[in-house]
Backbone as CSV, one residue per row, in Angstrom:
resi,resn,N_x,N_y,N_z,CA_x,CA_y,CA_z,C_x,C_y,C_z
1,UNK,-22.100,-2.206,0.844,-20.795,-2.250,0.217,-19.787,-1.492,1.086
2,UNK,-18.088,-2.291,0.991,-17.318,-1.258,2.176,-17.404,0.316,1.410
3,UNK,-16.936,0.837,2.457,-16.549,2.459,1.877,-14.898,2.275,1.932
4,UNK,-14.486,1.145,2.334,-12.743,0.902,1.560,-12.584,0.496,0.573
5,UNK,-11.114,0.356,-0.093,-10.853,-0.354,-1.161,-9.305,-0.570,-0.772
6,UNK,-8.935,-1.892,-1.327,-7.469,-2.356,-1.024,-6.480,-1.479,-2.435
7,UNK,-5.686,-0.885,-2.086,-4.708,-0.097,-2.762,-4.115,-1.700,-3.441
8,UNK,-3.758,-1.793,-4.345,-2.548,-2.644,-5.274,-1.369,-2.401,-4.654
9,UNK,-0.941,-0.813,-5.091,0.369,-0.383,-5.353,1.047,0.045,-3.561
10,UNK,0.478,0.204,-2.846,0.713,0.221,-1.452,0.377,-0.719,-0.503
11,UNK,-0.930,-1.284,-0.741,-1.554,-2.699,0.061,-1.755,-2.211,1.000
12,UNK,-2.624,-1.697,1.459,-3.225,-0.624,2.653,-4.779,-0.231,1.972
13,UNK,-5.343,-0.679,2.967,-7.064,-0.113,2.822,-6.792,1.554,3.032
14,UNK,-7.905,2.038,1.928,-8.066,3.651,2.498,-9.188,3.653,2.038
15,UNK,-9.834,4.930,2.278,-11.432,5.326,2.144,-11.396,5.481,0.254
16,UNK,-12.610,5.377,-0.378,-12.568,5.230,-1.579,-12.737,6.522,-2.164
17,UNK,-13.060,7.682,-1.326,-12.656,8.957,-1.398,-11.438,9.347,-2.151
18,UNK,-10.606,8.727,-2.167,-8.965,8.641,-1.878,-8.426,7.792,-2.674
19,UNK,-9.330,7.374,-3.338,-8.957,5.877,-4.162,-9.246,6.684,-5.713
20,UNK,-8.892,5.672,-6.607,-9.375,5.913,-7.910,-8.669,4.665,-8.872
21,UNK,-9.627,4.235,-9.459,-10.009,2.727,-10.593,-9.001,3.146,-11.974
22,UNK,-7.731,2.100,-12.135,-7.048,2.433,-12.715,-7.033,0.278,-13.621
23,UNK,-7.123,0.721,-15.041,-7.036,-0.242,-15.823,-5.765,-0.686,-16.163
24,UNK,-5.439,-1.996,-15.658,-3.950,-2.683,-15.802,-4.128,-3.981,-16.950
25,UNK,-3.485,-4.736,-17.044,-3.526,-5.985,-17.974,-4.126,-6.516,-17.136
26,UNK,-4.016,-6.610,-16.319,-4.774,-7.536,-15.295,-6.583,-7.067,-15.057
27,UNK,-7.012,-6.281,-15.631,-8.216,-5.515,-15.174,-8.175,-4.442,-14.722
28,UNK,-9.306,-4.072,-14.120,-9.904,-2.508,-13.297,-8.716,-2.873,-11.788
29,UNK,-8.345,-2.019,-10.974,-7.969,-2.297,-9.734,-7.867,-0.534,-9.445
30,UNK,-7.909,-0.601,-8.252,-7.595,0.025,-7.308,-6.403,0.994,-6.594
31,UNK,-6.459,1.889,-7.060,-5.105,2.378,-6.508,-5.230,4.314,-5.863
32,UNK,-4.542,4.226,-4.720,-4.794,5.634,-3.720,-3.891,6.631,-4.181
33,UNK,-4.868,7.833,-4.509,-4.221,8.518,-5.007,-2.938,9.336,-4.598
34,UNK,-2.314,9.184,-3.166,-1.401,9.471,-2.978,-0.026,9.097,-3.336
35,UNK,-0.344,7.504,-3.707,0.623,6.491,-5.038,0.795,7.142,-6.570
36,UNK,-0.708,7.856,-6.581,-0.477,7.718,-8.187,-0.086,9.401,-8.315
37,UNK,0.062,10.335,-7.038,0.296,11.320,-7.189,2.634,11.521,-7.382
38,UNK,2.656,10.412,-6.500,4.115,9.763,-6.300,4.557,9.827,-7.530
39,UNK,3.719,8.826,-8.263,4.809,8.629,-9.824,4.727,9.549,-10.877
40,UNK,4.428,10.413,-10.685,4.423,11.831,-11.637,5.087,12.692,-11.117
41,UNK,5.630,12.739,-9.959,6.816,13.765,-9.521,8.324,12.800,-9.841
42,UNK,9.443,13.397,-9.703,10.639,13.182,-10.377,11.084,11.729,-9.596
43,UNK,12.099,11.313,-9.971,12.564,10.057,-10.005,12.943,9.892,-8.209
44,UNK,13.265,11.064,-7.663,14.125,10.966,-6.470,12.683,10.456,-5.379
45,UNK,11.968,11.068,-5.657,10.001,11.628,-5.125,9.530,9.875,-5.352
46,UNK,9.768,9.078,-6.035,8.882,8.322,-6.923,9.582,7.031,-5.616
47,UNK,11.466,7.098,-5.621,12.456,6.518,-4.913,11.780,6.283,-3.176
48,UNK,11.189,7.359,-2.632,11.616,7.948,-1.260,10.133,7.248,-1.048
49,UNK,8.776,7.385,-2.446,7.872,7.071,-1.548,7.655,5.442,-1.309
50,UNK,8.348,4.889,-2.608,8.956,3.270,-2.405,9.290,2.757,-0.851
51,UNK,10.601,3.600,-0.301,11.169,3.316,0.583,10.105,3.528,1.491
52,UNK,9.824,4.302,1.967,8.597,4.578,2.982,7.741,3.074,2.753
53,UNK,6.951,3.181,2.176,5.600,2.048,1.573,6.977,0.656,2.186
54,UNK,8.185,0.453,1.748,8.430,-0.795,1.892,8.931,-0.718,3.415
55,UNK,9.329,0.393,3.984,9.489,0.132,5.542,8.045,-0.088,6.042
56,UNK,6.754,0.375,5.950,5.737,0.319,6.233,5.240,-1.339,6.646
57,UNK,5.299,-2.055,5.450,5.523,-3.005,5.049,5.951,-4.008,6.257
58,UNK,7.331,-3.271,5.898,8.617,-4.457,6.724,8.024,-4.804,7.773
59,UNK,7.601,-3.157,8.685,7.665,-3.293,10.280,6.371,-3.783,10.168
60,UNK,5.259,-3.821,9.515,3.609,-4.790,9.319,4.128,-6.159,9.938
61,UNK,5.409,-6.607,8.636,5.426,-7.961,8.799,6.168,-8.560,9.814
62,UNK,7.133,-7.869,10.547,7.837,-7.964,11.613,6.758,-8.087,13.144
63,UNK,5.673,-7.293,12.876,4.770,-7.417,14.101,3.929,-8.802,13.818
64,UNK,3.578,-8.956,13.279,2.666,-10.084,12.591,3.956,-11.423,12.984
65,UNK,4.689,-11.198,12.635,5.701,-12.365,12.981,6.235,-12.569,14.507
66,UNK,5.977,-11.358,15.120,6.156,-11.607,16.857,4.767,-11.932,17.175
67,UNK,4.208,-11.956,16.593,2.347,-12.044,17.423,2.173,-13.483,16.820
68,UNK,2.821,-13.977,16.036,2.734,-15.411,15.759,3.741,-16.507,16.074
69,UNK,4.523,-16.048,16.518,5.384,-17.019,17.562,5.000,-18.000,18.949
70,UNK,5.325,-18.489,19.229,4.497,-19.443,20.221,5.291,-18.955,21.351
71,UNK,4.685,-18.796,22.704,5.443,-18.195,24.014,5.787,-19.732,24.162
72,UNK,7.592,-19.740,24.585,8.221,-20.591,25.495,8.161,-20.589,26.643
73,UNK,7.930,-21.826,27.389,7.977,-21.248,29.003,9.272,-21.839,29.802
């Protein structure tokens, strides 16, 4: 079995150390506790770690989108 687990709330593998099984409507899933430490500090804390996680994100999908372009010659 891996020793990862896919985060939900960030979408980033981390060690399951780090992880912890949280029940949604949807079922059991997955989520790192550095997310779930996020939404229990104040609104500004909860804001900043959004932004982070969605630049993370962005620049993922920005590389993935130059590495899938076709070279012109």
């Amino acid at each position: 079995m891996s020793e990862t687990a896919f985060c939900y709330h960030c979408r980033q593998h981390h060690p399951k150390t780090e992880m912890r099984q949280i029940e949604t409507k949807a079922g059991k899933r997955w989520r790192c506790i550095r997310s779930i430490e996020a939404t229990r500090q104040g609104q500004a804390a909860r804001e900043a770690y959004g932004r982070q996680v969605s630049e993370m994100n962005k620049s993922e999908a920005q590389s993935r989108a130059r590495l899938a372009k076709p070279i012109v010659v």
